[in-house]
PARONU-745519 format. One record per residue (C-alpha): residue number from 1; chain; x negated, y, z. Coordinates in Angstrom, 2 decimals, decimal comma. Layout:
BEGIN
NUM; A; X; Y; Z $
...
//
This chain:
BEGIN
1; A; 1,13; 105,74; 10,76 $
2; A; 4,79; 105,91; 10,45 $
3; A; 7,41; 106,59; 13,16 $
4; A; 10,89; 104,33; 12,92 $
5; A; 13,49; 104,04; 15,54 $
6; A; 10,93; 106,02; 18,15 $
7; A; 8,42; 103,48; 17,45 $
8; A; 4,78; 104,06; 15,69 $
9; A; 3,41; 101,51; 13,13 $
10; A; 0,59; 101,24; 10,80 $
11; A; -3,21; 100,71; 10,53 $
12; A; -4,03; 103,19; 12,61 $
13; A; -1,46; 101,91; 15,77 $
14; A; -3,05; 98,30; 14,94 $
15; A; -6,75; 99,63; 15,18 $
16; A; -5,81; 101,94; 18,34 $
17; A; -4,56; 98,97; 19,84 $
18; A; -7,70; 97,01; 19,86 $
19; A; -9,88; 99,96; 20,94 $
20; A; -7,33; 100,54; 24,05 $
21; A; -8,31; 96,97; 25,37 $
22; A; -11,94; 98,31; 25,65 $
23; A; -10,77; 100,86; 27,66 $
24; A; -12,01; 101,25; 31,36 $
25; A; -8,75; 101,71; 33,85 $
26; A; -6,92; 104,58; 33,07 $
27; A; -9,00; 105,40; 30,31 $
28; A; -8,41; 106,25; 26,63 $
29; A; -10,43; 105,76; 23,22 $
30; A; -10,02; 107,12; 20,44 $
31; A; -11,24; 106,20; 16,63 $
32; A; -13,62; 108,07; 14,98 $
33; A; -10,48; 109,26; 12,38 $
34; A; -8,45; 110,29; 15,63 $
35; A; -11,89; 111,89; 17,12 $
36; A; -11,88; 114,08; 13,78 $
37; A; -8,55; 115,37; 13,65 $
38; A; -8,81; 116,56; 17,29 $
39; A; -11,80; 118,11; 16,78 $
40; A; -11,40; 121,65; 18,33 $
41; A; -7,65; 120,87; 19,28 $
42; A; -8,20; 119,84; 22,52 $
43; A; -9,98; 121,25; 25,53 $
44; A; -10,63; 117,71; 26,80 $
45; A; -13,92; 116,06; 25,92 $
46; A; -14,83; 112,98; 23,98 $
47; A; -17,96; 111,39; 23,81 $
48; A; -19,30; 108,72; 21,35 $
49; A; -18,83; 105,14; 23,03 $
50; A; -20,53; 103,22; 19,75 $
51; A; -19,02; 101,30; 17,54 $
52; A; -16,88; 98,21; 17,42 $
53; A; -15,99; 95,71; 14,66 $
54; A; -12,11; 95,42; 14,59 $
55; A; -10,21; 92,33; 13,32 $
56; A; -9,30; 92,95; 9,33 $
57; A; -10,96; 96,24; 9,22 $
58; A; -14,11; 95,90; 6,64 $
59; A; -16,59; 98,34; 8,71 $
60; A; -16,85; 99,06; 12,15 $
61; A; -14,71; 101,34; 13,90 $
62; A; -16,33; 104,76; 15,96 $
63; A; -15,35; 104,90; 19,22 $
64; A; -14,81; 108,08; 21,32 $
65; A; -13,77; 108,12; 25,29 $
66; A; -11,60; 110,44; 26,36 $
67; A; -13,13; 112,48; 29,62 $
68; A; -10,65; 113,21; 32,34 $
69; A; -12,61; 115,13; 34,64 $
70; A; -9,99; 117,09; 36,59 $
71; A; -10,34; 120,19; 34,45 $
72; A; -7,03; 121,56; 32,98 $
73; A; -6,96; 122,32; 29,62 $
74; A; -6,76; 125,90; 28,80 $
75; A; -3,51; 126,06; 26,42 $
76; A; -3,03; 128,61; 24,48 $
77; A; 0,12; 130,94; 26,07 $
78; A; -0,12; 128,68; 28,91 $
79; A; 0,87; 131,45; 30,90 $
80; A; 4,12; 131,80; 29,11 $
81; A; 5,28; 128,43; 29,34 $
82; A; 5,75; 126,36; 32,31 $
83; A; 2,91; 123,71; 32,39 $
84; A; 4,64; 120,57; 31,18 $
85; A; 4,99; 122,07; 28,44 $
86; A; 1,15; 122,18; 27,88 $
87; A; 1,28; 118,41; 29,00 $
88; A; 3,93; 117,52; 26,70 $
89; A; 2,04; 118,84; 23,68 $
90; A; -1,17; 117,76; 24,00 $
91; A; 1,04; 114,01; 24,61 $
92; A; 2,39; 114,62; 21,20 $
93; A; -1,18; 115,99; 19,64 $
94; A; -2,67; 112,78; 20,35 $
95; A; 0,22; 111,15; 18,55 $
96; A; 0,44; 112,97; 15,37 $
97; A; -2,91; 113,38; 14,90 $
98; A; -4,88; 110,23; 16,99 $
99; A; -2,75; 107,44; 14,79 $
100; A; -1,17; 106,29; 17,95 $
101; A; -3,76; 105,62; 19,73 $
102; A; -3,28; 107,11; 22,63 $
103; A; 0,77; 108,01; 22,72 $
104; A; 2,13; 105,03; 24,85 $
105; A; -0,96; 105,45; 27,46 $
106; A; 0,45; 108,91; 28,29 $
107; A; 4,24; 107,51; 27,85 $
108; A; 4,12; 104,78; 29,84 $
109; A; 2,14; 106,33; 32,50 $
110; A; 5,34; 108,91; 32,70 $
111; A; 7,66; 106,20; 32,84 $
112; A; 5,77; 105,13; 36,05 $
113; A; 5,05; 101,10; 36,96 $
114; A; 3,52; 98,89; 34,08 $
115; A; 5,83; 96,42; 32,03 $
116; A; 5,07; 92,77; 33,81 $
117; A; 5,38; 89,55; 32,25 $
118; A; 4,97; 85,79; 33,02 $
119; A; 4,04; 83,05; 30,55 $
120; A; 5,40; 79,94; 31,32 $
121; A; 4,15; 76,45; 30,46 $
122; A; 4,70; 75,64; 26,90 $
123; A; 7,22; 72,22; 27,09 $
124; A; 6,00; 69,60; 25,35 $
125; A; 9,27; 68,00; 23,49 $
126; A; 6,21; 65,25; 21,59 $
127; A; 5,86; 63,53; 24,65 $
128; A; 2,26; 62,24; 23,31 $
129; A; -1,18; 63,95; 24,92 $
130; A; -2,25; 65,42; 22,03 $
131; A; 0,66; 67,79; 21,88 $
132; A; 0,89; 68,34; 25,75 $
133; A; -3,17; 69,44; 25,10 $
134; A; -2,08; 72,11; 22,52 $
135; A; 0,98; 73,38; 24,87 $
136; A; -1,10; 73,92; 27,87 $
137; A; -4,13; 75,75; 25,25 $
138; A; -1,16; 77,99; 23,60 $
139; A; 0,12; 79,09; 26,89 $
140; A; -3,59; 79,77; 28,11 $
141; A; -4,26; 81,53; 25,11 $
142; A; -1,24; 83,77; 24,83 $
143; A; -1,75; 84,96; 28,91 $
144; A; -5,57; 85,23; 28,15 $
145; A; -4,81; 87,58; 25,21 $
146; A; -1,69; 89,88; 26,37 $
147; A; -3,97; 90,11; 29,79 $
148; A; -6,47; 92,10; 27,95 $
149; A; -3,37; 95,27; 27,49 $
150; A; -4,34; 97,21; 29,96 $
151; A; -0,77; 98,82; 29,51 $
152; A; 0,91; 95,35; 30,86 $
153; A; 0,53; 93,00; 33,96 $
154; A; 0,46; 89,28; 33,33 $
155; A; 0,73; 86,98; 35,22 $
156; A; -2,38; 84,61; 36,05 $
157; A; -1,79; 80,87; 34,37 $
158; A; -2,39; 79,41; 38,27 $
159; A; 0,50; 81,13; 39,28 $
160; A; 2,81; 79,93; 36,45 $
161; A; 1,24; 76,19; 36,36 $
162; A; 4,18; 75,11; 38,91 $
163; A; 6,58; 75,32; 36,81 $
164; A; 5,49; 73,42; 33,92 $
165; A; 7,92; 70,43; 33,26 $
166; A; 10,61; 71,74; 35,00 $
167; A; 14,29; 72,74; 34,23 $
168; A; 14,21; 76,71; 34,90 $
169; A; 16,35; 79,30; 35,33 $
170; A; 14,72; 82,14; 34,05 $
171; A; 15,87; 85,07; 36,27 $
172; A; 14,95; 82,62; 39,39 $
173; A; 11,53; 82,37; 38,39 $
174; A; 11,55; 85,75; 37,41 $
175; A; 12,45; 86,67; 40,77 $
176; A; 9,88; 84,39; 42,40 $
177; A; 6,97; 85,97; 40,42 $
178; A; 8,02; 89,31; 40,60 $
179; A; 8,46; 90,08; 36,75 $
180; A; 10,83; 91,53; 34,27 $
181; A; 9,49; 89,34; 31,73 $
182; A; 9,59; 85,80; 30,53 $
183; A; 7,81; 84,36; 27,58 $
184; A; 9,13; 80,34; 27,58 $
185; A; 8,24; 78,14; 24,64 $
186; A; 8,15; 74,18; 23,58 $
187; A; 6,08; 72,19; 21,13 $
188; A; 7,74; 69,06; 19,54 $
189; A; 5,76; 66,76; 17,41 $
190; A; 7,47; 64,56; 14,22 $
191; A; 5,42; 62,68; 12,10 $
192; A; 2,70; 64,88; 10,51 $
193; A; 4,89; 68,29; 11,70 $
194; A; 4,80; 70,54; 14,13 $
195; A; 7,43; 72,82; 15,35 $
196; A; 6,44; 75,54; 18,10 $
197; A; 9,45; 77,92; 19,65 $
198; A; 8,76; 80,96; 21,67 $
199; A; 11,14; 83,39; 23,50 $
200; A; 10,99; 86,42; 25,18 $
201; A; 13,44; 87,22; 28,09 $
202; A; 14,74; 90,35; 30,00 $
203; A; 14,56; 88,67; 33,30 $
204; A; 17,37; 91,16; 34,58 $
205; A; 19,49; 90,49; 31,98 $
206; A; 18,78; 87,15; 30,92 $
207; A; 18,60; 88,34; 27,46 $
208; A; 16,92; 86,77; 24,57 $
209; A; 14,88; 89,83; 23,36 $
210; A; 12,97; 87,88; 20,66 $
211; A; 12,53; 84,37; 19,35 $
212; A; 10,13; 82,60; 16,49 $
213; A; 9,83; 79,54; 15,16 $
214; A; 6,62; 77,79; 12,98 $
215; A; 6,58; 74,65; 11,60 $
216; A; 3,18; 73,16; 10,71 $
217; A; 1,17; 70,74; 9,42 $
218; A; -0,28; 68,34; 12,58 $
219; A; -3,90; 68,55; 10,93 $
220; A; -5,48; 71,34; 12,15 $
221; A; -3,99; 72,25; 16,12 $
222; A; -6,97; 74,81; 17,47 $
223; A; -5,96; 76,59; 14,00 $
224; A; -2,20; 76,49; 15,06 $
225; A; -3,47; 77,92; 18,22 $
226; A; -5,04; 80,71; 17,53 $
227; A; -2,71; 81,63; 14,97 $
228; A; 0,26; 81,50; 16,77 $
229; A; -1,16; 82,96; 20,29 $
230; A; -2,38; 85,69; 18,17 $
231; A; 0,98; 86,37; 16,48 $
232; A; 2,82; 86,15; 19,70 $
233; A; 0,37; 88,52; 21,11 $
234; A; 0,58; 91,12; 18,75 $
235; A; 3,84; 91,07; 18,52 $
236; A; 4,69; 91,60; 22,42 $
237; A; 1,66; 93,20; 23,32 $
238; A; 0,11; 97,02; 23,02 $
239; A; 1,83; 99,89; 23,50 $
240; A; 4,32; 99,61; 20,16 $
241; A; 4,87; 95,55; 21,00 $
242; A; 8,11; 94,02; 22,33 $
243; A; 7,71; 94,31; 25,87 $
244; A; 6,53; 97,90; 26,18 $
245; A; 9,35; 98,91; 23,77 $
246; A; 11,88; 97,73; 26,17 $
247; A; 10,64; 98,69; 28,72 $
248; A; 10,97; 102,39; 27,11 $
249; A; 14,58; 101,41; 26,12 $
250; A; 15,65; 100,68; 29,74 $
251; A; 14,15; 103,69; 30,87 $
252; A; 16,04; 106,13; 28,61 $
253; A; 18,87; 103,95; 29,75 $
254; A; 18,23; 105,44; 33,20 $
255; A; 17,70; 108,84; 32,35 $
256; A; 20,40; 110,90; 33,79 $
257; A; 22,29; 113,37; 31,34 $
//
């Protein structure tokens, strides 16, 4: 795990990631590598929830639930230090020593309403079926997937659906649906190529926050699907993606001195 910029990377962030979306509301698990490190660290519990195979991890990964059952946890000194102090370090335990796993569940529940986003209707620049068939599956995919971050709130595809073919402007919708997100994209078809754009906006702003563009061979489209839906994902979702690290940008932007 490494920390750049205020941001965590790594395996560890990746695998915490994946776990998180298992989650119940609210909830936290842990790896079985975080699980031993805060062995006897903690006076919160955490009980074995199985295992679970993880994308590009060879074995499966342990799984331990954090239990929040209204007991505070008896800090050492506690008595000498006012108690978000307790709070703050148990927040930055779980950091150092839980790979990530767990440090933007705390963070962003202390930076109060969750991150929202709305994915809108991939254009389709080809004009032909074909292509308008892998715009609407990309856009389906990408909501389908960044819904499972229980740290974001995305908005369902039947709300979005209007606005497919459209001329937008992006703060409108934005207003409409209640977001502070956009995700906007196109698909254009030449020949045997295919070129896919996505952007992500700061609906208050109107600022491009990120942009990517693939060009690919017209062969194989479900495998252009997944492969880009997943990339977008990962790269905007989870607690180190895009979205939540703006979010945490515009807050410190708030703080006062």
């Amino acid at each position: 795990v490494a920390l750049v910029d205020g941001d965590v990377y790594g395996d560890g962030v990746n695998v915490a990631a994946r776990l998180q979306q298992l989650a119940d509301a609210g909830g936290v698990i842990v790896s079985g590598t975080a699980f031993d490190h805060l062995q006897g660290k903690l006076d919160w519990s955490l009980d074995f929830a199985g295992e679970q195979q993880v994308k590009n991890i060879s074995r499966p990964v342990r799984m331990y639930r954090l239990r929040l059952d209204g007991k505070r946890p008896r800090w050492t000194l506690r008595m000498a230090m006012p108690s978000w102090v307790g709070t703050a370090a148990a927040i930055v335990l779980f950091a150092l020593l839980g790979g990530g796993g767990t440090w933007w569940f705390f963070h962003s529940a202390a930076l109060g309403a969750k991150p929202s986003v709305a994915v809108l209707p991939f254009n389709n620049f080809g004009g032909d079926d074909a292509t308008g068939r892998l715009a609407d599956g990309l856009t389906e995919d990408i909501i389908t997937d960044l819904a499972q971050f229980p740290e974001l709130d995305v908005v369902a595809r039947n709300s979005t659906q209007a606005y497919k073919g459209k001329a937008l402007d992006v703060r409108q919708v934005a207003n409409a649906l209640d977001v502070g997100y956009v995700l906007e994209g196109s698909i254009q078809r030449q020949g045997g190529r295919l070129r896919i754009t996505a952007q992500l906006i700061d609906a208050k702003t109107g600022n491009h926050l990120w942009s990517e563009r693939w060009d690919r061979p017209a062969e194989d489209v479900f495998a252009i699907q997944t492969e880009i839906a997943e990339q977008v994902t990962n790269r905007l979702g989870n607690g180190v993606g895009l979205i939540q690290g703006a979010g945490r940008a515009a807050a410190k932007r708030k703080r006062p001195d």
